[in-house]
N, C-alpha and C positions, 0 to 999 in steps of 0.2 A: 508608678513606673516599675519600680522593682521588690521582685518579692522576696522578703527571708521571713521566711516560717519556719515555725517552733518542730512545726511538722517533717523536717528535711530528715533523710534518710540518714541513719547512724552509721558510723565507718564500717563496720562489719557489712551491716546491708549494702554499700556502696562497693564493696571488694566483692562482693557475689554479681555484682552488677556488670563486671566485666568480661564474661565471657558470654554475657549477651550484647553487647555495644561492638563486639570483636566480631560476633554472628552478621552482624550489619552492616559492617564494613568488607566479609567476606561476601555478601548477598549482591554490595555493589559488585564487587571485583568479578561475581561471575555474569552479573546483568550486562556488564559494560561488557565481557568478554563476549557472551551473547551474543547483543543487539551489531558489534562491529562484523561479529563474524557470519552474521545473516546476510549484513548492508552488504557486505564485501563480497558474495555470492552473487548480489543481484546484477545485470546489465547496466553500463555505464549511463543507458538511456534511461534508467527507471530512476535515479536518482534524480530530485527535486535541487534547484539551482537557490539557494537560500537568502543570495546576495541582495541588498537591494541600493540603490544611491550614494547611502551616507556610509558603507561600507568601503568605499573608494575613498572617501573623505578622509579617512581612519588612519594614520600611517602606519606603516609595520616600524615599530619598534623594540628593539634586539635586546636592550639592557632592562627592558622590565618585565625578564622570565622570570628572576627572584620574588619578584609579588606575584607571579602565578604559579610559582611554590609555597608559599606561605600558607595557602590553601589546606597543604596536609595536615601540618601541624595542630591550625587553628581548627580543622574541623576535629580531629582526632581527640587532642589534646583538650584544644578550649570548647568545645562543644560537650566532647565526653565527659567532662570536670563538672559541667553547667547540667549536663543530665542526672548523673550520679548523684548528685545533691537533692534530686526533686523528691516530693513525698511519691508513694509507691504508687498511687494511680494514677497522678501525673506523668508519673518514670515510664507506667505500660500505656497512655497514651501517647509520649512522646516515640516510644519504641514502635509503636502503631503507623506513627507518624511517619517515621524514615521509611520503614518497611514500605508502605505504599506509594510515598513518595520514591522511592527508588525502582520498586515496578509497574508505576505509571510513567516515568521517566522512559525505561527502556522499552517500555509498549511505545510510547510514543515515537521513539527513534524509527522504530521497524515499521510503524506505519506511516512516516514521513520520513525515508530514507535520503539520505543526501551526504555531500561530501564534504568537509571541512576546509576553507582555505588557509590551507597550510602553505606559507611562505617556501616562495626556492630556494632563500638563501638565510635559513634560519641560524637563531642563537647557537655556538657551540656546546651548549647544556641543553638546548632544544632539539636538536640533531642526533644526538645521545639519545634523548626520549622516543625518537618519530624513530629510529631504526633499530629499535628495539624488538622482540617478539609478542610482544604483548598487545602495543598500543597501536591503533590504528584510526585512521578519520573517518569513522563510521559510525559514530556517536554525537551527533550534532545538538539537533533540537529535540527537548530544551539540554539547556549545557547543567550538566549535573553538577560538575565542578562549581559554575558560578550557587545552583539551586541548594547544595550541600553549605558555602560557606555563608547564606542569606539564612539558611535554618539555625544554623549554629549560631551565627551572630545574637537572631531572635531568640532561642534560647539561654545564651551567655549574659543578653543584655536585661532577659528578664528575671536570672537571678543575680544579676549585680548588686554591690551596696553603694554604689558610686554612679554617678552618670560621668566621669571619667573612663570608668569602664565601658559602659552600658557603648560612650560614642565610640570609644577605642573600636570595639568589637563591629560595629556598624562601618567603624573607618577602613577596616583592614577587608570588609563583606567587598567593598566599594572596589578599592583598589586592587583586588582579586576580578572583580566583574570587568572593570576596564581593560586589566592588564587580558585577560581572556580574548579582548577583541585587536590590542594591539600589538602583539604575538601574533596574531592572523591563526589564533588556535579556535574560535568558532567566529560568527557572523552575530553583527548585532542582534539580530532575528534571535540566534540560538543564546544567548545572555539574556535578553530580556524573557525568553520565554522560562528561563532557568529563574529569573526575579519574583516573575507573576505565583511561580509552580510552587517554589517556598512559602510563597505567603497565603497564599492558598491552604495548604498543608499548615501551616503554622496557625492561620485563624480557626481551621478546622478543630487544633488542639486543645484552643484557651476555650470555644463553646463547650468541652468537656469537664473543666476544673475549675477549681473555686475561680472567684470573682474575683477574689484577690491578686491573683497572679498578671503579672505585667501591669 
């Protein structure tokens, strides 16, 4: 299940690693800026209606915007931690990994534009975020947010030494996915497609590198 190899990057080489894992996270911040502010140009009628059934089901629930910030930390933090350790062609596959995953993400937005059900009477920490200059409901499917902490997790849990770890990291993927739908911050449609897109990308990664790892 999980890998430590002898092979992990030495602290030196892990401090150089850091202002490429920053490039990454700067590459989302301009994609999401992008993709919302193409969606936001188009006609109200162009925009794809994502809801389906079981999203009525869902209730909007206010107090669990804390698990849909946890998101940041754990991708940043615990994801960045869980890459920086990898041996080096591992590191520039996984860095391969994000990069395309994150501009397959916002291609995909733009070609299936649509609008986020954003609640009317949202979280006071919620509200703070939605009237912001930055963020906008134009970034649906797939929900990067959920796709970001389902990669992170798979890489967190595949260099754990603990299956403590390993479920931690899978636990916090989980209640970040949920918390995305009952927020009314995407549609079940755009969370699962954010599941599939991670795993996708991440089985892409392990066909590249030893047999060993996960």
């Amino acid at each position: 299940m999980a890998l430590v190899s002898s092979d992990a990057a030495p602290r030196s080489e892990r401090t150089r690693r850091i202002p490429i894992v920053a490039a990454v996270v700067l590459l989302h911040i301009s994609c999401y800026y992008g993709a919302t502010r193409i969606n936001a140009a188009r006609l109200a009628t162009s925009l794809y209606d994502l809801a389906i059934p079981l999203d009525a089901l869902i209730p909007h629930l206010p107090w669990t915007w804390p698990l849909y910030w946890i998101a940041y930390p754990f991708v940043v933090v615990g994801g960045g931690a869980a890459l920086m350790g990898l041996p080096a062609i591992a590191f520039r596959r996984a860095i391969v990994a994000f990069i395309g995953m994150t501009l397959a993400g916002a291609l995909i937005q733009v070609l299936i534009p649509a609008r986020a059900p954003w609640p009317d009477v949202p979280a006071a920490a919620q509200r703070f975020v939605h009237e912001s200059a930055l963020v906008l409901p134009y970034a649906n499917l797939p929900s990067m947010h959920v796709a970001y902490c389902v990669l992170a997790a798979a890489f967190i849990a595949t260099r754990a030494r603990s299956r403590l770890v390993a479920g931690g990291a899978w636990l916090v993927a989980l209640l970040v996915s949920l918390a995305t739908v009952t927020l009314k911050e995407h549609f079940f449609l755009d969370a699962g497609a954010g599941v599939l897109l991670a795993f996708a990308v991440f089985a892409w990664w392990r066909r590249g590198v030893h047999p060993a790892v996960g």
